[in-house]
N, C-alpha and C positions, 0 to 999 in steps of 0.2 A: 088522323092522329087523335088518337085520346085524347079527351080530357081540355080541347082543344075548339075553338070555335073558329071556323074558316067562314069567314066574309061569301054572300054568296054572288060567284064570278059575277053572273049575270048583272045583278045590282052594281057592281063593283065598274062592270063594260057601263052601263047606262050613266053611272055618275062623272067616268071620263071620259064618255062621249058630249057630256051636256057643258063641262069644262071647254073640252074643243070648240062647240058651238058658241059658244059666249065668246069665247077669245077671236073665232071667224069673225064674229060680229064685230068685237072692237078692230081688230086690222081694217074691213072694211071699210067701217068710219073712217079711221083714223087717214086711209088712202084718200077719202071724199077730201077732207080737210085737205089733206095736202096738196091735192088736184087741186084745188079752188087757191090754193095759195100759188101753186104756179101757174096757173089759170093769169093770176094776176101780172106775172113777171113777165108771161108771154105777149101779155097785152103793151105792156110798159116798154117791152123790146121792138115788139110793130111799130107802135109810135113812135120808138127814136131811131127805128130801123137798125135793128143792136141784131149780132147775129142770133140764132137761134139754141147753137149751143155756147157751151163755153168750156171747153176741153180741161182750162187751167183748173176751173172751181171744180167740176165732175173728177177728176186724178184726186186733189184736197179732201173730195168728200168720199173717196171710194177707199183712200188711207183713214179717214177716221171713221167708215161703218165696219172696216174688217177688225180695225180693233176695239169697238164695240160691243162685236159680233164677239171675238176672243176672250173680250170680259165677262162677258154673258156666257160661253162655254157653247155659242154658237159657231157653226163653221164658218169661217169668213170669206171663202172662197164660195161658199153656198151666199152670203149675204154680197158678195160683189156681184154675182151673178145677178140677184132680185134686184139690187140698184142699178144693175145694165139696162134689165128690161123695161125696170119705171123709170128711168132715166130715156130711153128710144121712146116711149111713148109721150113724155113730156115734153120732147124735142118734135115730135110728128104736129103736139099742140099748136106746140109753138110755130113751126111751119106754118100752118094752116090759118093761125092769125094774123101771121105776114102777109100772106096773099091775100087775105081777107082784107086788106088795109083799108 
């Protein structure tokens, strides 16, 4: 185009890939923290022999990350999904603390 300055792509790929990279970063953290917080729950349940999961609170919290997810213009069948997984993994924690008793 005439008359017209086009941003040049490459620089354009490089500035929203380095976006991505910083936000990988923070999700990261942000999963550390969380681990370490239910890190703590898993321990607190060993100790009073509480089961490992809790079906009632995971249903609770899978209704308020899809709508969330909906308010943010994220999919929320995409975010039930990532709360499945970190949620099985949490419960594996928690497992393993139990038997650790």
């Amino acid at each position: 185009m005439e008359g017209t300055h086009e941003p040049d792509p490459q620089a354009q790929l490089l500035r929203l890939r380095g976006s991505i990279d910083n936000i990988d970063a923070a999700l990261i953290h942000l999963l550390a923290e969380r681990f370490k917080a239910t890190q703590q729950v898993g321990l607190l349940k060993a100790e009073y022999r509480m089961p490992a999961s809790d079906p009632a609170r995971e249903e609770r919290q899978i209704a308020r990350l899809r709508q969330l997810a909906d308010d943010a213009d994220l999919d929320p069948e995409f975010a039930e999904k990532w709360f499945n997984f970190v949620v099985a993994e949490v419960i594996r924690h928690h497992t393993e603390a139990a038997d650790g008793r």
